[in-house]
C-alpha positions, 0 to 999 in steps of 0.5 A, a space after each residue: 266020798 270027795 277027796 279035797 286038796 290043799 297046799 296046807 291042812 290045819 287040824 283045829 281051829 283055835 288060837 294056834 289054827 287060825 293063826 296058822 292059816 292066815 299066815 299060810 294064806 298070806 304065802 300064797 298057799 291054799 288052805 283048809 281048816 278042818 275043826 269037829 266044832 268051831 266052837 270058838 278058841 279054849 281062851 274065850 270060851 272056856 280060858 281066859 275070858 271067863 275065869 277072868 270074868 270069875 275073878 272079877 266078881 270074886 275082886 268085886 266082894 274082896 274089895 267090898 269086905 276090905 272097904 272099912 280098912 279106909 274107912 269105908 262101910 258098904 254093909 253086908 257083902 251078899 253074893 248073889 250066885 246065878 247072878 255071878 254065873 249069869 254075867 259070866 256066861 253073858 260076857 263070855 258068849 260075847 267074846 266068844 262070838 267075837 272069835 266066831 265071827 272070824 270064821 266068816 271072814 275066811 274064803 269059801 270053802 276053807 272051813 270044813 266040819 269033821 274030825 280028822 286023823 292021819 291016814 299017812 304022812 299028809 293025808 287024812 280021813 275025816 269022820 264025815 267020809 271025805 279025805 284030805 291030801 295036802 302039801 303040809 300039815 298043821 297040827 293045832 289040836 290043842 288040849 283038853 282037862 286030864 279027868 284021873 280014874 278017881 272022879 270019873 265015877 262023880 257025873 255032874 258034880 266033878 267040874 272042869 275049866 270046861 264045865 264050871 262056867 255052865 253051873 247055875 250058882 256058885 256051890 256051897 263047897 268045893 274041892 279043888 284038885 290041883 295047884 297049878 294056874 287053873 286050880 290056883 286062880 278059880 280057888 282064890 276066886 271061889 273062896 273071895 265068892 263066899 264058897 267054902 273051898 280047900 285046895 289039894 295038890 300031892 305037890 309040896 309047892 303051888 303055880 308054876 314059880 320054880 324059887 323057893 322063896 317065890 313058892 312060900 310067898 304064893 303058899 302063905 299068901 293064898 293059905 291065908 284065904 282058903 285051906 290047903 292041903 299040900 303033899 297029899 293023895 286024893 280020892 273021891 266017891 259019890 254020897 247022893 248029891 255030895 262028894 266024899 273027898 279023902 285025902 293022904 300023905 302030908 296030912 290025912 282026912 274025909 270031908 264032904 263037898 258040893 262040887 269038885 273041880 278037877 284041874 290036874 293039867 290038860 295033855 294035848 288032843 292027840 290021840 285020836 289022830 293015829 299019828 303012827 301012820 306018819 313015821 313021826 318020832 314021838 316023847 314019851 307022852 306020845 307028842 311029836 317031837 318038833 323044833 321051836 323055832 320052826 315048829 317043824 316035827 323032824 324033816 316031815 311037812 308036818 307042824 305043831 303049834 299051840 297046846 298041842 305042842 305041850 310047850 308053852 300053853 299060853 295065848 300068845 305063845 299059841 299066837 306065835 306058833 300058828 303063824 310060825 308053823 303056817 308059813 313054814 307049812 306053806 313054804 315047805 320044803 323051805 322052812 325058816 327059823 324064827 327068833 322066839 321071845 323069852 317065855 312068860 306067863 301069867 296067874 292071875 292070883 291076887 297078888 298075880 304070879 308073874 314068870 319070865 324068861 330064864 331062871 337063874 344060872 350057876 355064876 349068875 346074880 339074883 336080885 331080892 326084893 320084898 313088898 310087905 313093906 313097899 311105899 304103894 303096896 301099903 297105900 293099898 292095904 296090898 303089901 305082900 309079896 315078893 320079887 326076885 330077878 335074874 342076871 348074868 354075873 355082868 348085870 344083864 337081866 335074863 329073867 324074874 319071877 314076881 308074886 306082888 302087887 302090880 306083878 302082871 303089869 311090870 313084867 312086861 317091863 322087864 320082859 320088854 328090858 330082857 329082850 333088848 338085852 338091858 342091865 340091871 343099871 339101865 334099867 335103874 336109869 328109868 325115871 320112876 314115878 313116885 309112889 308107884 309099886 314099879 319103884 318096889 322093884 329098885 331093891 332087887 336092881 341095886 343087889 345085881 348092880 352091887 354083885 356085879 360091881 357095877 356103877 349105879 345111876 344116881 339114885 332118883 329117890 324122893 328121899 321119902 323113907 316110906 320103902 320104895 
């Protein structure tokens, strides 16, 4: 069987992968991208794009319930289910084509359809009988649902971000396993779809918030949608076309379910590629164990990027990694080190949950500030919620996590005002429209301000006392 050489091999064909070999390519090196499916990147198909699409819906039908709050009556709210999931999958096929078609756009003969593993250090044998010999190797596999022994037995009805966007309607009940962004976000969203839906998790707190305060807000927020069931253990067994869900712990009881969706984290795509024939020191997960800033693993010319890295699963931060690793790939034995931005993600829970940079310190200042009674927040019946952000002791932000309204769009802000190193007093020297929910986070600046005893700008405020 042919053997094919390259300067750079890139195992996965998702976000991290192509990125990693437009940026080897753009070295010079010649490339191979070797993906068993080319299916498109896990954002558009089976990630971002349609949970979002979900979510929308889900907005849709809040909105419409909410309406009479202004004085607005729309009439019954009917959810029509195979139209939901219909424009969901139109929508996301779309997008999902989209990625596709970068595909076509690579030089011939860079792709190659099979699955790969390691034969040694960089050189693999594919599924189809052919071999590869490279000069470097990238690791982009990305990752794949944790499916636990006790819902392997439920066939169709246990769902997963994988599978529950090819259902046909929305179910009449589901159990969600799992608290984290994706049992979080699909939840709320099935809830606001008129699916009768209980969340367990065998954590006391949910998403990925680390403040305790953070974490309550996002409990009582989202408890006051759906049940939850926190602290607990869960089983599940098969009655004909339902699930029997039992659960223990902090609490204790059976319910039957149409549907569960299993979203208790997704490891990396590892394990079929025989990474013991590479020397690679591994975790305790079986992940390599790599350098951030150059995506490198140890001194060997093998590089990590994306989910399979199990550091940041998030688009950008794959984004960042793919090009990271294949410029270093390409011009290995020279390898580079690149300053990485602070982390950031995102759940796209109403309020959305926003986390950022580094939590606070021992010596360093957290700054509070509430939305229950924000000026914006209440014009739009949306007055819930919390901030809280990090400082050193001499006022410079280093960090936040949000759960308000408008939380996804300001955390960009405060990302942007982090990373050039801004204080919290610079930051209040920002002109601020009013009313607008980014005057909601000045609270919480004029504690850090006031803690780290340093001079506030004037204050700009309307003098209107609706709590900005």
């Amino acid at each position: 069987m042919p053997e094919h050489t390259c300067d750079v091999a890139i195992i996965g064909a998702g976000t991290s992968g192509l990125a990693a070999e437009r940026a080897a390519r753009s070295q010079g090196a010649s490339t191979l991208l070797i993906d068993d499916e080319f299916a498109g990147t896990v954002c558009a198909t089976v990630g971002c794009m349609p949970s979002k699409l979900l979510i929308a819906a889900a907005s849709a039908a809040h909105a419409s319930r909410r309406a009479p709050l202004f004085g607005v009556h729309p009439g019954e709210v009917k959810i029509d289910g195979p139209a939901v999931m219909q424009r969901v999958r139109e929508q996301r096929d779309k997008f999902a084509a989209g990625t596709r078609s970068s595909f076509d756009d690579l030089p011939a003969g860079t792709c190659i359809k099979a699955r790969a593993r390691f034969t040694e250090c960089t050189r693999l044998a594919l599924d189809n009988g052919d071999t590869v010999l490279a000069r470097s190797v990238v690791i982009a596999t990305g990752s794949s649902p944790l499916v636990p022994d006790a819902f392997r037995n439920l066939g169709e009805l246990a769902l997963t971000n994988r599978t529950i966007f090819e259902i046909e309607s929305l179910p009449a009940s589901l159990a969600v396993v799992g608290g984290g962004t994706i049992g979080l976000e699909l939840a709320q969203a099935m809830t606001r779809l008129g699916v009768a839906t209980v969340l367990f998790d065998h954590g006391e707190s949910l998403g990925p918030a680390t403040n305790e305060d953070v974490q309550a807000a996002v409990a009582a927020v989202i408890g006051d949608e759906l049940t939850l069931q926190l602290g607990v253990q869960v089983s599940a067994q098969r009655e004909h076309d339902q699930i029997s869900v039992t659960w223990s712990g902090a609490s204790e009881g059976e319910q039957l379910f149409d549907r569960v969706l299993v979203a208790a984290g997704r490891p990396p795509q590892l394990k079929d590629l025989d990474l013991e024939t590479t020397g690679l020191a591994l975790d305790e997960h079986g992940v390599p164990c790599f350098d951030r800033t150059t995506m490198q693993c140890g001194t060997a010319p093998i590089f990590m990027a994306g989910d399979a890295d199990a550091d940041a699963p998030v688009l950008h931060e794959a984004s960042t990694e793919g090009a990271v690793a294949g410029q270093n790939a390409a011009t290995y034995p020279h390898v580079a080190p690149t300053q990485r931005t602070p982390l950031f993600s995102l759940t796209f829970t109403d309020p959305p949950l926003a986390m950022l940079g580094a939590g606070p310190t021992q010596g360093g200042i957290i700054g509070h500030a509430c939305y229950a009674n924000q000026g914006r927040a209440k014009i739009e019946a949306r007055a819930e919620g919390l901030v809280r952000i990090y400082a050193t002791d001499n006022g410079t932000l280093t960090g936040a996590e949000l759960f308000a309204p408008g939380a996804d769009h300001m955390a960009h802000v405060l990302l942007l005002a982090i990373m050039r190193g801004e204080t919290a007093a610079s930051l209040l020297d920002l002109q601020l429209y009013h009313p607008t929910l980014e005057e909601g986070l000045k609270p919480a600046l004029r504690e850090i301000c006031a803690a780290a005893s340093t001079p506030q700008p004037a204050d700009r405020d309307s003098g209107d006392p609706s709590g900005v």
